[in-house]
PDB file of N, CA, C and O in Angstrom:
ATOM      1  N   UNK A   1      93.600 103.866  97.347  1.00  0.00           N
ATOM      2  CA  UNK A   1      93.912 104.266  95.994  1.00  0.00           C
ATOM      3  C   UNK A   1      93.386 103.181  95.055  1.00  0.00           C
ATOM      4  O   UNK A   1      94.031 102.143  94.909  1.00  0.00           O
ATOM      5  N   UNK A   2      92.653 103.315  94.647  1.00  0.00           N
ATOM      6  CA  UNK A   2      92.286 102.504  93.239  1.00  0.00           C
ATOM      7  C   UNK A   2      92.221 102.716  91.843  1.00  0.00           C
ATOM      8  O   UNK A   2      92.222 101.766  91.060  1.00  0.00           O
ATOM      9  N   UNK A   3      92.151 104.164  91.390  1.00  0.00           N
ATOM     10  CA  UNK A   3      92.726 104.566  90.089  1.00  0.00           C
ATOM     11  C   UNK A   3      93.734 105.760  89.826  1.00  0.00           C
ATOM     12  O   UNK A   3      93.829 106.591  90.728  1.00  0.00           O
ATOM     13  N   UNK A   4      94.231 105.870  89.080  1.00  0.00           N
ATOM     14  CA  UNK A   4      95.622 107.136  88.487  1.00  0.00           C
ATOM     15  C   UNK A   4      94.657 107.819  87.668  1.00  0.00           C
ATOM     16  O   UNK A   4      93.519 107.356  87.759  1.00  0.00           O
ATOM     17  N   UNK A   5      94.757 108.467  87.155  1.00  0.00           N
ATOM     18  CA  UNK A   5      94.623 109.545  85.995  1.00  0.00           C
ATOM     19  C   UNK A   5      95.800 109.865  84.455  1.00  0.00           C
ATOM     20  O   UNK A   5      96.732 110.593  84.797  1.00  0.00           O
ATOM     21  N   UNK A   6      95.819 109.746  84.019  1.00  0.00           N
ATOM     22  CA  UNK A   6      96.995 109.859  82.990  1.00  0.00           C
ATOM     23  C   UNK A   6      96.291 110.136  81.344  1.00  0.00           C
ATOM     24  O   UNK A   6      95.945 109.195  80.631  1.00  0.00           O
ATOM     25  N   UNK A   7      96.183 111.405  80.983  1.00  0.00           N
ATOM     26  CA  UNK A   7      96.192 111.704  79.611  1.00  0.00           C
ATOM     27  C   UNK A   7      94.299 111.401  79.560  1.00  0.00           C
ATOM     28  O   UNK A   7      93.697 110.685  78.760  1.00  0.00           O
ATOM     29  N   UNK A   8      93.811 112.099  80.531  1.00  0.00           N
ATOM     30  CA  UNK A   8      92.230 111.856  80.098  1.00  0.00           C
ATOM     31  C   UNK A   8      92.187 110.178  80.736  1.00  0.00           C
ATOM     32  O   UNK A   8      91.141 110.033  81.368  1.00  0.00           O
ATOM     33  N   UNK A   9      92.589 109.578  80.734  1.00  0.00           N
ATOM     34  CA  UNK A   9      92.481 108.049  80.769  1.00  0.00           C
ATOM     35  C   UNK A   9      92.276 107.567  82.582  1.00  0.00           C
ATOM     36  O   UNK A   9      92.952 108.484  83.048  1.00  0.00           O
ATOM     37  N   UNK A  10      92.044 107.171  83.194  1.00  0.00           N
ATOM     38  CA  UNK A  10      92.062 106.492  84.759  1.00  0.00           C
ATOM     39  C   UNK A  10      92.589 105.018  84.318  1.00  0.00           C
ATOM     40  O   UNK A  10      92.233 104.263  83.413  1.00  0.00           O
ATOM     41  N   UNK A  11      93.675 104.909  85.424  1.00  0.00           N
ATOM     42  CA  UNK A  11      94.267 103.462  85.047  1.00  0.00           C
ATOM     43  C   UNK A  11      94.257 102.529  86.622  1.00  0.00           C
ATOM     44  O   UNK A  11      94.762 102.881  87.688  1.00  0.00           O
ATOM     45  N   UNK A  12      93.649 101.501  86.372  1.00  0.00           N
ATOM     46  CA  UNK A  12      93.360 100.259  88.035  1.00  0.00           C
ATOM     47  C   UNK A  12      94.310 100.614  88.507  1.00  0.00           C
ATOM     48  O   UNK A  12      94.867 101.264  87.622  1.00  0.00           O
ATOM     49  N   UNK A  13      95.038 100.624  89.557  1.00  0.00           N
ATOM     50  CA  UNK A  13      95.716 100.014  90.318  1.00  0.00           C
ATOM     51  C   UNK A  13      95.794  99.088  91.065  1.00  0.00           C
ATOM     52  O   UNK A  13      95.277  99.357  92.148  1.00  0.00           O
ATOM     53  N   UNK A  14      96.230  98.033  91.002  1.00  0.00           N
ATOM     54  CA  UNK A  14      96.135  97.019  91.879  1.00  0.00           C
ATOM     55  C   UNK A  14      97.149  96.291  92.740  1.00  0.00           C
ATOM     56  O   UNK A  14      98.350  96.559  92.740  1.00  0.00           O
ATOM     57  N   UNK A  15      96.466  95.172  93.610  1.00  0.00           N
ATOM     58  CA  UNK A  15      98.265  95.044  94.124  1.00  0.00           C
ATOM     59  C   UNK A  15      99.018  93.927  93.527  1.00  0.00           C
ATOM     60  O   UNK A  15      98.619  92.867  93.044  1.00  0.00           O
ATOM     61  N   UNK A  16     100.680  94.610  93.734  1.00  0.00           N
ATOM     62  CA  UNK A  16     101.405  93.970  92.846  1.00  0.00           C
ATOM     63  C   UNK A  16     101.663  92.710  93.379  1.00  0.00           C
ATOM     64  O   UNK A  16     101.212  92.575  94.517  1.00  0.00           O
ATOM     65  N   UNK A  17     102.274  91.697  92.898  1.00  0.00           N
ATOM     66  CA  UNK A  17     102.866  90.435  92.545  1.00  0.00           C
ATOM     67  C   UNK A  17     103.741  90.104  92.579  1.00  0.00           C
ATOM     68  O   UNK A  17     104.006  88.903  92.541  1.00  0.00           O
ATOM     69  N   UNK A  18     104.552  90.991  92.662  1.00  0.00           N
ATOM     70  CA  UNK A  18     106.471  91.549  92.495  1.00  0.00           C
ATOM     71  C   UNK A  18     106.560  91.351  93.970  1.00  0.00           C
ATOM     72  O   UNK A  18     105.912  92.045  94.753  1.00  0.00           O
ATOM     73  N   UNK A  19     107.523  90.217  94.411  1.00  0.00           N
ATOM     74  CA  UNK A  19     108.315  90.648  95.771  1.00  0.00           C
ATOM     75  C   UNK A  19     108.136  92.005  96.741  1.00  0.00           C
ATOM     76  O   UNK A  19     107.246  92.307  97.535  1.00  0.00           O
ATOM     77  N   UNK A  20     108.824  92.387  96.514  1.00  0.00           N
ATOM     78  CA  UNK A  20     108.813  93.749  97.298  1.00  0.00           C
ATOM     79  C   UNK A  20     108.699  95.199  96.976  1.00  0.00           C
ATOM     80  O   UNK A  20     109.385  96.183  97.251  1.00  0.00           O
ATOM     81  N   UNK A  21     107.282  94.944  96.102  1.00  0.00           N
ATOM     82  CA  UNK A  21     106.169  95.660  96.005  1.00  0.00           C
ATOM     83  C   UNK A  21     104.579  95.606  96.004  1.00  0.00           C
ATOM     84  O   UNK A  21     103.796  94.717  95.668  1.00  0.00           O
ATOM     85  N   UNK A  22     104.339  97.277  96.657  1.00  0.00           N
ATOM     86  CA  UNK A  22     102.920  97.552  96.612  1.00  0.00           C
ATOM     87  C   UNK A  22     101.875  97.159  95.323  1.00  0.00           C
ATOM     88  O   UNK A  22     100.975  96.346  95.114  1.00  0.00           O
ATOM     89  N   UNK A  23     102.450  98.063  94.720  1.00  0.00           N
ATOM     90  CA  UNK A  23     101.164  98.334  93.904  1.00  0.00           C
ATOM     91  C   UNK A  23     101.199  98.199  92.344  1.00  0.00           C
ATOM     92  O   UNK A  23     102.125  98.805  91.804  1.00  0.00           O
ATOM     93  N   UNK A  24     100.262  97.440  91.452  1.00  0.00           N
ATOM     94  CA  UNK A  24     100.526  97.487  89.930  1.00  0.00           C
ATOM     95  C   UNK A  24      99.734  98.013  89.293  1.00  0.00           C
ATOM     96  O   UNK A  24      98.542  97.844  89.549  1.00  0.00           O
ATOM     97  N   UNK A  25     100.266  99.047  87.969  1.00  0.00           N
ATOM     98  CA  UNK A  25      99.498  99.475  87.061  1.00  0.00           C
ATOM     99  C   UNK A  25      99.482  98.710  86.034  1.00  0.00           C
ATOM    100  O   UNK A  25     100.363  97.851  86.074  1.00  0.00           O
ATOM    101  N   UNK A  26      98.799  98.686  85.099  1.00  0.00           N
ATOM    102  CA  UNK A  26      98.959  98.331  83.942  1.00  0.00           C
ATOM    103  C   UNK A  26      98.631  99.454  82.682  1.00  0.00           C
ATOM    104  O   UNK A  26      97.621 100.156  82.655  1.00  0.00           O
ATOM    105  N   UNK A  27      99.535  99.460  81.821  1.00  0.00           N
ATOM    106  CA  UNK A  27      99.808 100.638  81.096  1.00  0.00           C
ATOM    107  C   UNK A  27     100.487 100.145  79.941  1.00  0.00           C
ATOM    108  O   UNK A  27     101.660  99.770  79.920  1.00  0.00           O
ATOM    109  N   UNK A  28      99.412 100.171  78.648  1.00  0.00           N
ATOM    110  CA  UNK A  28      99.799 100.007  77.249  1.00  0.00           C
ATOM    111  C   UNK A  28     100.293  98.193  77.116  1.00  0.00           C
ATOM    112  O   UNK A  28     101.165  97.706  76.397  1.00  0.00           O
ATOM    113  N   UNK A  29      99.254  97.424  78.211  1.00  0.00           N
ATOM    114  CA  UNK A  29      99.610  96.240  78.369  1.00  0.00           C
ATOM    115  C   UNK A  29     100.885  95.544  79.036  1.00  0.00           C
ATOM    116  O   UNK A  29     101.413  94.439  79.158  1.00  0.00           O
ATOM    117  N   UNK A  30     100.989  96.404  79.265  1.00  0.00           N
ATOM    118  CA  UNK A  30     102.519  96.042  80.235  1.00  0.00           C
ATOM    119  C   UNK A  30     102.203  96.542  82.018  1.00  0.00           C
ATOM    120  O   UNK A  30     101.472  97.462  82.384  1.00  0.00           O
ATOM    121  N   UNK A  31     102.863  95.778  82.730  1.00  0.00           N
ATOM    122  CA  UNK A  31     102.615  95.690  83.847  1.00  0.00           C
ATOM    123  C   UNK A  31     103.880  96.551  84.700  1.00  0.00           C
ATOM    124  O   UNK A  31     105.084  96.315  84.592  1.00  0.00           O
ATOM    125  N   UNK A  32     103.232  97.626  85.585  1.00  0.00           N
ATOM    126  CA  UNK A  32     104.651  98.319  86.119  1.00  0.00           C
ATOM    127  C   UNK A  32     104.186  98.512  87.802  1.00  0.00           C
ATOM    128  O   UNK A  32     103.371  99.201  88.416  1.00  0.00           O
ATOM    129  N   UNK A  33     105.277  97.414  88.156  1.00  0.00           N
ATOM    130  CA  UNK A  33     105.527  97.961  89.626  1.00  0.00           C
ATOM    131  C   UNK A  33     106.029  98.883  90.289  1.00  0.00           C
ATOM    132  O   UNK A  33     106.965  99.549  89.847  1.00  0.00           O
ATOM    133  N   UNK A  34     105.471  99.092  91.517  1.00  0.00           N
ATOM    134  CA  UNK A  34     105.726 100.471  92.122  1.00  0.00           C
ATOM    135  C   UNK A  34     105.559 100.616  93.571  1.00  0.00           C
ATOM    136  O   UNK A  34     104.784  99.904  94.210  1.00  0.00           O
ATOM    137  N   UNK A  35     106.261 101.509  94.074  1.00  0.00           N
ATOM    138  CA  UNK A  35     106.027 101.642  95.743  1.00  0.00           C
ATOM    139  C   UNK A  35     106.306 100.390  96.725  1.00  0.00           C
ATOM    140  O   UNK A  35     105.708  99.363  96.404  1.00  0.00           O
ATOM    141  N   UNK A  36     107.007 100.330  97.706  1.00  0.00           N
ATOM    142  CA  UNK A  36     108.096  99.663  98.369  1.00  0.00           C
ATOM    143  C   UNK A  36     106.688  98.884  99.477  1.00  0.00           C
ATOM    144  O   UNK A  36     105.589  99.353  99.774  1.00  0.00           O
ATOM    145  N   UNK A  37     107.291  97.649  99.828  1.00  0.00           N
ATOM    146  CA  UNK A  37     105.900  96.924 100.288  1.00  0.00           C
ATOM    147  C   UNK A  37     106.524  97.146 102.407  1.00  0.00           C
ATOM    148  O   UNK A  37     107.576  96.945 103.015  1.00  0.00           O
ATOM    149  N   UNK A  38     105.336  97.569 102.726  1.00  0.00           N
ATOM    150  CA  UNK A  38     105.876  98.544 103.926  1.00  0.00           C
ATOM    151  C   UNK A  38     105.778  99.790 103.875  1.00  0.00           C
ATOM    152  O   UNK A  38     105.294 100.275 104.898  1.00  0.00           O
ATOM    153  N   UNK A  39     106.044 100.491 103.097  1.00  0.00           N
ATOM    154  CA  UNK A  39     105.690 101.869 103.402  1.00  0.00           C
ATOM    155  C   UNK A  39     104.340 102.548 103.375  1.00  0.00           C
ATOM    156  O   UNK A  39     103.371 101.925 102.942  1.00  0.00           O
ATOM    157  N   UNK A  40     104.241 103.559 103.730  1.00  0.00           N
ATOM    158  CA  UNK A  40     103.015 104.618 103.600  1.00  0.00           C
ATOM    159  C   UNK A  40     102.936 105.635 102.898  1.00  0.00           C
ATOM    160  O   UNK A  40     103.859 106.432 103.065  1.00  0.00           O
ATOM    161  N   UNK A  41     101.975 105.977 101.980  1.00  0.00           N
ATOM    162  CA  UNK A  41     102.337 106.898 101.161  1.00  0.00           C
ATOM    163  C   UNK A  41     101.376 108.683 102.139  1.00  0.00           C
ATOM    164  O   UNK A  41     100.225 108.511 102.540  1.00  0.00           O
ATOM    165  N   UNK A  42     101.929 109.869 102.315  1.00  0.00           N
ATOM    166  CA  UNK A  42     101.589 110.895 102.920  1.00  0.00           C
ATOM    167  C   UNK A  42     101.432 111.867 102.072  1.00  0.00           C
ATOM    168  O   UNK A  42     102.310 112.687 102.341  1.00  0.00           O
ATOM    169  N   UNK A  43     100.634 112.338 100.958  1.00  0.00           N
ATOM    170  CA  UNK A  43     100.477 113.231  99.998  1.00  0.00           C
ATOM    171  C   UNK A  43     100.264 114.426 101.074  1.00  0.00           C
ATOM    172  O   UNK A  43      99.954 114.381 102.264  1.00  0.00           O
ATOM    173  N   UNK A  44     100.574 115.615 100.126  1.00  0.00           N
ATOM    174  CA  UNK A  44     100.263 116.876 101.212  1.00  0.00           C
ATOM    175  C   UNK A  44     100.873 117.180 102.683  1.00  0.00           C
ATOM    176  O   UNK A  44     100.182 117.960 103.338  1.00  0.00           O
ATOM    177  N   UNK A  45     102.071 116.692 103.330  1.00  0.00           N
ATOM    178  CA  UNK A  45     102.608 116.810 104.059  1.00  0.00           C
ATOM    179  C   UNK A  45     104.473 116.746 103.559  1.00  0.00           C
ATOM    180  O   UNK A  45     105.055 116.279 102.580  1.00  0.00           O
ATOM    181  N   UNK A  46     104.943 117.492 104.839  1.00  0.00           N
ATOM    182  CA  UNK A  46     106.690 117.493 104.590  1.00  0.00           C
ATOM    183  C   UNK A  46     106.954 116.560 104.077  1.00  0.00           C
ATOM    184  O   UNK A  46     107.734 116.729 103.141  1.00  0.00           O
ATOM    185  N   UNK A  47     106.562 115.279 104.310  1.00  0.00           N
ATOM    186  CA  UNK A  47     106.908 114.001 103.956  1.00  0.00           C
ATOM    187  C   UNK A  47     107.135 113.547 102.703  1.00  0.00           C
ATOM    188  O   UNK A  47     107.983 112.860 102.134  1.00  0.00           O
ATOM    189  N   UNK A  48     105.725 114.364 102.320  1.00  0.00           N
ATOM    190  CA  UNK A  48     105.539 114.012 100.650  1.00  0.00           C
ATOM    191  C   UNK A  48     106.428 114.700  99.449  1.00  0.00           C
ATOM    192  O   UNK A  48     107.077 114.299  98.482  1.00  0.00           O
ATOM    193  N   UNK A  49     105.970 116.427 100.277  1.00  0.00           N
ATOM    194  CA  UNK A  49     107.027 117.044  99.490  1.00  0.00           C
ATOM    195  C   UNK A  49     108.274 116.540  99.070  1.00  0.00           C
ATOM    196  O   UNK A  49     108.589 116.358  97.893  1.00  0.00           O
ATOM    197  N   UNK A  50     109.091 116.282 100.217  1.00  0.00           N
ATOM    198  CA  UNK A  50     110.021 115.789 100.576  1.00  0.00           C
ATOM    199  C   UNK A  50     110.555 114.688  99.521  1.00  0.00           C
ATOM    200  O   UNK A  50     111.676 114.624  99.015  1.00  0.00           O
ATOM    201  N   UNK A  51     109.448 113.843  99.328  1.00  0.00           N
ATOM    202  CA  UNK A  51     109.185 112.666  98.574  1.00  0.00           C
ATOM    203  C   UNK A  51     109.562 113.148  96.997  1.00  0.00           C
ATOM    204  O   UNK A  51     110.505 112.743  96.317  1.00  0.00           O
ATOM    205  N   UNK A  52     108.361 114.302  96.570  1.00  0.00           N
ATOM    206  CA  UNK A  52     108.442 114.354  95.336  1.00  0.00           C
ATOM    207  C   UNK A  52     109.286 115.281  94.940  1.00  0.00           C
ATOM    208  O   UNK A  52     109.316 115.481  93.726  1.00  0.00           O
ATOM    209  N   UNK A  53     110.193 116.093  95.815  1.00  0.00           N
ATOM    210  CA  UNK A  53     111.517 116.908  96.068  1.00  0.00           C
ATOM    211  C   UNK A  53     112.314 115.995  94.947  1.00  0.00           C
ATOM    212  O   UNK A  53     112.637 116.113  93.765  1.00  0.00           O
ATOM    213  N   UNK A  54     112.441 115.042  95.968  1.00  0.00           N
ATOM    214  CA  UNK A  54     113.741 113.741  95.923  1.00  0.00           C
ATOM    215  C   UNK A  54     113.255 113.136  94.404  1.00  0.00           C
ATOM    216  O   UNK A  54     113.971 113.429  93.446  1.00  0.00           O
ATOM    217  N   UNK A  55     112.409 112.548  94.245  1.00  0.00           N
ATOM    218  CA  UNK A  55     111.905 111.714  92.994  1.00  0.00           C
ATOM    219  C   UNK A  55     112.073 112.172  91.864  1.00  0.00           C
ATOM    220  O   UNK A  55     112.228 111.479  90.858  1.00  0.00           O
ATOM    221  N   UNK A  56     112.057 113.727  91.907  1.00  0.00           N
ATOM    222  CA  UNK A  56     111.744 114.283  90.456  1.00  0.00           C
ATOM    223  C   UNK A  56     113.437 114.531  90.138  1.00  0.00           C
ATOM    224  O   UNK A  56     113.739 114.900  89.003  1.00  0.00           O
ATOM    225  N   UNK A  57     114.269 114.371  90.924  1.00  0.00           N
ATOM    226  CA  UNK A  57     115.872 114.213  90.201  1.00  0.00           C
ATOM    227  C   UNK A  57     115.637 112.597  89.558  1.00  0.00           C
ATOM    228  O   UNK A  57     116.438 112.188  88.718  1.00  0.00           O
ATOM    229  N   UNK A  58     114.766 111.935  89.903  1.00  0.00           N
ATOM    230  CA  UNK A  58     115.184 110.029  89.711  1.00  0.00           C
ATOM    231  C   UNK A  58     114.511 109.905  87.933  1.00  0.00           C
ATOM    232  O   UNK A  58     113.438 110.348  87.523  1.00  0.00           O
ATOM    233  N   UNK A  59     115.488 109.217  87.224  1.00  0.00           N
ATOM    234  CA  UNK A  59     114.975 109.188  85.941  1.00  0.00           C
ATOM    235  C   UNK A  59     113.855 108.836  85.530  1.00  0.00           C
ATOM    236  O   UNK A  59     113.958 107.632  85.765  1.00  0.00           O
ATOM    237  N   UNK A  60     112.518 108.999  84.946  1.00  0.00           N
ATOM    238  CA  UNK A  60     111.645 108.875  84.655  1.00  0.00           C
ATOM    239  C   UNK A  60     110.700 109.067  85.462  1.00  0.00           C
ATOM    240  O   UNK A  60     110.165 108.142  86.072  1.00  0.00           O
ATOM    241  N   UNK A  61     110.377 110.240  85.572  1.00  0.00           N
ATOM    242  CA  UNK A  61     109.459 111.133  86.385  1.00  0.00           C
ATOM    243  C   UNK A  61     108.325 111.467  84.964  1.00  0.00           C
ATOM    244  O   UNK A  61     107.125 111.218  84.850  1.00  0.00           O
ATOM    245  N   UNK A  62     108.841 111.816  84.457  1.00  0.00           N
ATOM    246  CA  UNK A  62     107.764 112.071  83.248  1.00  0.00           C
ATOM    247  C   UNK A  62     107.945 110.638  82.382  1.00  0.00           C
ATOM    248  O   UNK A  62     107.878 110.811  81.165  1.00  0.00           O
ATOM    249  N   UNK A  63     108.077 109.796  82.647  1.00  0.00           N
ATOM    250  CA  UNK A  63     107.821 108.674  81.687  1.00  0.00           C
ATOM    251  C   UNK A  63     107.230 107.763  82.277  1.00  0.00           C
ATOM    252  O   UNK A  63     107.675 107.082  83.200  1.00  0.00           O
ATOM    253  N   UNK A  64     105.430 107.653  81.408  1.00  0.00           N
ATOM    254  CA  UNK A  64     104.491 106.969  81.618  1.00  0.00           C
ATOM    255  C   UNK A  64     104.768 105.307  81.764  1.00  0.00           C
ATOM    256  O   UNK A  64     104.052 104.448  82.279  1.00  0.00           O
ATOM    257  N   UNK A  65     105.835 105.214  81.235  1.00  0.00           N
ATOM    258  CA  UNK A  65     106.665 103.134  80.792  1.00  0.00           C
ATOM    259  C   UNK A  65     107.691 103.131  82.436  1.00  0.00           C
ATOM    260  O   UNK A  65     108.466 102.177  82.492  1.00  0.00           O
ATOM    261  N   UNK A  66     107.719 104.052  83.627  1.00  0.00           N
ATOM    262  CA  UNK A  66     108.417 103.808  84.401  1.00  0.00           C
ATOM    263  C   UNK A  66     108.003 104.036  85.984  1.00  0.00           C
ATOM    264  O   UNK A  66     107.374 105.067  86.222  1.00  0.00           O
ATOM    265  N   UNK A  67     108.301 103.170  87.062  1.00  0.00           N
ATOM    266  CA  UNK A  67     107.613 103.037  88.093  1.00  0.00           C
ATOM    267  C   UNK A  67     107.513 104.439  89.070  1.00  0.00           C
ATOM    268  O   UNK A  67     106.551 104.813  89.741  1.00  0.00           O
ATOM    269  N   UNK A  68     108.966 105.134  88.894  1.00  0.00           N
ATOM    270  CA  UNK A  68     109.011 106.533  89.388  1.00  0.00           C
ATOM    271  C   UNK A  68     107.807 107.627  89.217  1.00  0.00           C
ATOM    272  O   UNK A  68     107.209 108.312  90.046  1.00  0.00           O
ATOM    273  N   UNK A  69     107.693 107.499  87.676  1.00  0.00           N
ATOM    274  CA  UNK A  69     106.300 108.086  86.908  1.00  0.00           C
ATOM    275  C   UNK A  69     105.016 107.535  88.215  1.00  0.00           C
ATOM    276  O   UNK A  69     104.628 108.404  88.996  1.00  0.00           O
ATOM    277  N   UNK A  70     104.579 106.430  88.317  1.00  0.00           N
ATOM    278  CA  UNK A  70     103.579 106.142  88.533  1.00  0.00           C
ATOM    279  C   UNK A  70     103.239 106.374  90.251  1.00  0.00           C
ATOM    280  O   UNK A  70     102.187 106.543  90.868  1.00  0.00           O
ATOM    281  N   UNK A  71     104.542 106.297  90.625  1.00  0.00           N
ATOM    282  CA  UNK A  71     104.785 106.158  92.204  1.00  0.00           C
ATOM    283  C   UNK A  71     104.505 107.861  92.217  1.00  0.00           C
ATOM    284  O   UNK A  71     103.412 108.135  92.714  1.00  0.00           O
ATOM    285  N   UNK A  72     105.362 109.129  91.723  1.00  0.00           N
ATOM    286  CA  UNK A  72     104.654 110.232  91.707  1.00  0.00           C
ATOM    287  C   UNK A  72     103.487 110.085  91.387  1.00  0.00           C
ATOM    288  O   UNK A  72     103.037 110.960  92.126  1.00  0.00           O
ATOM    289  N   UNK A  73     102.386 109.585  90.751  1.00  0.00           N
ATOM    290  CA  UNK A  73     101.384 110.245  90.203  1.00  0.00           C
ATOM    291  C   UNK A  73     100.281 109.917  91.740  1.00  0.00           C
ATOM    292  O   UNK A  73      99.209 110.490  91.936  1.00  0.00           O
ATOM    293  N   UNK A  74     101.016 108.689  92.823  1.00  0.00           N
ATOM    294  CA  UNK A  74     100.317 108.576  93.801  1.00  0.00           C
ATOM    295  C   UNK A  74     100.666 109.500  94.877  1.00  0.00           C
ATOM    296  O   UNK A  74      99.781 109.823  95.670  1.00  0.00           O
ATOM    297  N   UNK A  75     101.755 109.929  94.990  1.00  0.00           N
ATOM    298  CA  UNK A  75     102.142 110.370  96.020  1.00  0.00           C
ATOM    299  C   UNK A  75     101.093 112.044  95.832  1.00  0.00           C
ATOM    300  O   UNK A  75     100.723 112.875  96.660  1.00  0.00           O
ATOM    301  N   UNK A  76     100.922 111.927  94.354  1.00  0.00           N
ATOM    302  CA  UNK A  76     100.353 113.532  94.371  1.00  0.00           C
ATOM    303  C   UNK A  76     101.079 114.590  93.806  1.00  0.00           C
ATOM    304  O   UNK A  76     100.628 115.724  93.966  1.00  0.00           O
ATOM    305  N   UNK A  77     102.208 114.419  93.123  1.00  0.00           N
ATOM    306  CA  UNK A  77     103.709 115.195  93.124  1.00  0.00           C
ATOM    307  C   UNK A  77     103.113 116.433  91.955  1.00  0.00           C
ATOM    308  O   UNK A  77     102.280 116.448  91.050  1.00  0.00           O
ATOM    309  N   UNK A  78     103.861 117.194  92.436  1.00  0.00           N
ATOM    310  CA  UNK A  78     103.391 117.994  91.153  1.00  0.00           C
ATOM    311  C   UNK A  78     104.897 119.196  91.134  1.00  0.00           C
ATOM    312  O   UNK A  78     104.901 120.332  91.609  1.00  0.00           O
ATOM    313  N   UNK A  79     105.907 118.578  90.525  1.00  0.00           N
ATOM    314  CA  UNK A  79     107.182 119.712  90.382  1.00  0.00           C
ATOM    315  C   UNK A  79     107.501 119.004  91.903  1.00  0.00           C
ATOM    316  O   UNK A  79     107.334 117.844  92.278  1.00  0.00           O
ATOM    317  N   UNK A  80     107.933 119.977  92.481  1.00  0.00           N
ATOM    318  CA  UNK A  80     108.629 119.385  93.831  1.00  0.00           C
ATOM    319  C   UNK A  80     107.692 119.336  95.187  1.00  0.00           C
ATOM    320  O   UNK A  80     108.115 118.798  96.210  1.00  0.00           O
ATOM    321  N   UNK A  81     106.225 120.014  95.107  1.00  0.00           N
ATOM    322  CA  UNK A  81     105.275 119.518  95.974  1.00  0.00           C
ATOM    323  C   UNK A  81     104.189 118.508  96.159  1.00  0.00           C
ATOM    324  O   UNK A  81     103.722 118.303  95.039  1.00  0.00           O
ATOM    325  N   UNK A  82     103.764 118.010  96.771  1.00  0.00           N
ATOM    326  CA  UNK A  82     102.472 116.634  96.544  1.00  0.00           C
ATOM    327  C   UNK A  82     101.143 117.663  97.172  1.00  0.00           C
ATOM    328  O   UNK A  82     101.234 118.730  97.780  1.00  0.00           O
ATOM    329  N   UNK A  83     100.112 117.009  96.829  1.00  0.00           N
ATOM    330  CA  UNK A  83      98.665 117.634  96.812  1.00  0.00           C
ATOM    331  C   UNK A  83      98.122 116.073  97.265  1.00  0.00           C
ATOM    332  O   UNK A  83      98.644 114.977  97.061  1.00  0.00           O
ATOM    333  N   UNK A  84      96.717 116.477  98.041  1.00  0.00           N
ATOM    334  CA  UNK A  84      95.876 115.026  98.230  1.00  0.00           C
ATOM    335  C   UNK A  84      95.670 114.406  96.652  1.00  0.00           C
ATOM    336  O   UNK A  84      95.885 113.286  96.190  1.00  0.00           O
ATOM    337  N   UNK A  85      95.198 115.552  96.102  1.00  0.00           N
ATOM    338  CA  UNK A  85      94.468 114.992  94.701  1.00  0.00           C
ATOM    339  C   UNK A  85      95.610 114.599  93.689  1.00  0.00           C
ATOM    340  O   UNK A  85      96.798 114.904  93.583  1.00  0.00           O
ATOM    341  N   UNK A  86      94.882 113.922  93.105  1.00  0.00           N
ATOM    342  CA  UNK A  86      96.145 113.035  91.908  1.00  0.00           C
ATOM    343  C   UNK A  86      95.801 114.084  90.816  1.00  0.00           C
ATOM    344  O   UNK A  86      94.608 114.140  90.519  1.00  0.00           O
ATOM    345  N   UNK A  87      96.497 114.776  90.283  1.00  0.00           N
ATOM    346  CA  UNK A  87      96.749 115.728  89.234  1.00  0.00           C
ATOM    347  C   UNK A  87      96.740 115.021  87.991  1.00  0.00           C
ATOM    348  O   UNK A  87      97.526 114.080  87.879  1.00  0.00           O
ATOM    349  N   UNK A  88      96.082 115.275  87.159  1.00  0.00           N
ATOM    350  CA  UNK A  88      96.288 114.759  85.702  1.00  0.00           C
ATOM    351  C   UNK A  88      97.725 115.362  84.932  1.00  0.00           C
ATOM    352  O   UNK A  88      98.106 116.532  84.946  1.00  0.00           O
ATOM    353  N   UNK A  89      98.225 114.483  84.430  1.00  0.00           N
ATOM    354  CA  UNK A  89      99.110 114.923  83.665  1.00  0.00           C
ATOM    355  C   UNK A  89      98.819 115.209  81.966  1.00  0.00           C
ATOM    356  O   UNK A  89      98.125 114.550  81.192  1.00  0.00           O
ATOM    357  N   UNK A  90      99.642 116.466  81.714  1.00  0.00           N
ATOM    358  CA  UNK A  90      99.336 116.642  80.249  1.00  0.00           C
ATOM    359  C   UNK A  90     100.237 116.402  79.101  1.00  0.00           C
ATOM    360  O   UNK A  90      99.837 116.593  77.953  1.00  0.00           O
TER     361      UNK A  90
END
C-alpha cells in the first residue's frame, strides 16, 4: 500500500512512528496513525468484511481527521463490505 485516494486527492502512506502502529497518513498537515503493528490487512475476504462490518459502528468512519476513516479506506470498506480496490470517497 502506498497511496489512499480521498476527494480526487491520493495521500502517501507511510510507516508510522507511533508505538504500536503500522501506518501514517498525513492529511491537512496533521499526521494520523493507523492499523495495529502485527496485523494483516485481507480486503475482499470474510475477514475483511467482517472488519468493515465491525468498524463502521466505531466513530469516525466518515471522518477524514480520524484513524478509523483511514484504516477503512485500506481495508477497502465500502458500507459493511471490503473490495481489493480502495474506493474513492465522495
Amino acid at each position: 500500500m502506498k497511496t489512499l485516494r480521498h476527494r480526487g486527492k491520493d495521500y502517501k502512506v507511510t510507516r508510522s512512528t507511533r508505538k504500536n502502529k503500522k501506518y501514517k497518513v498525513e492529511y491537512k498537515g496533521e499526521a494520523i496513525h493507523f492499523g495495529a503493528k502485527g496485523y494483516r490487512m485481507f480486503p475482499n475476504t470474510r475477514r475483511g468484511d467482517a472488519y468493515c462490518s465491525r468498524s463502521l459502528g466505531i466513530k469516525g468512519a466518515n471522518d477524514p481527521t480520524s484513524a478509523n476513516f483511514w484504516a477503512r479506506k485500506a481495508w477497502g470498506c465500502r458500507g459493511k463490505k471490503s473490495s481489493k480496490k480502495h474506493e474513492e470517497t465522495k
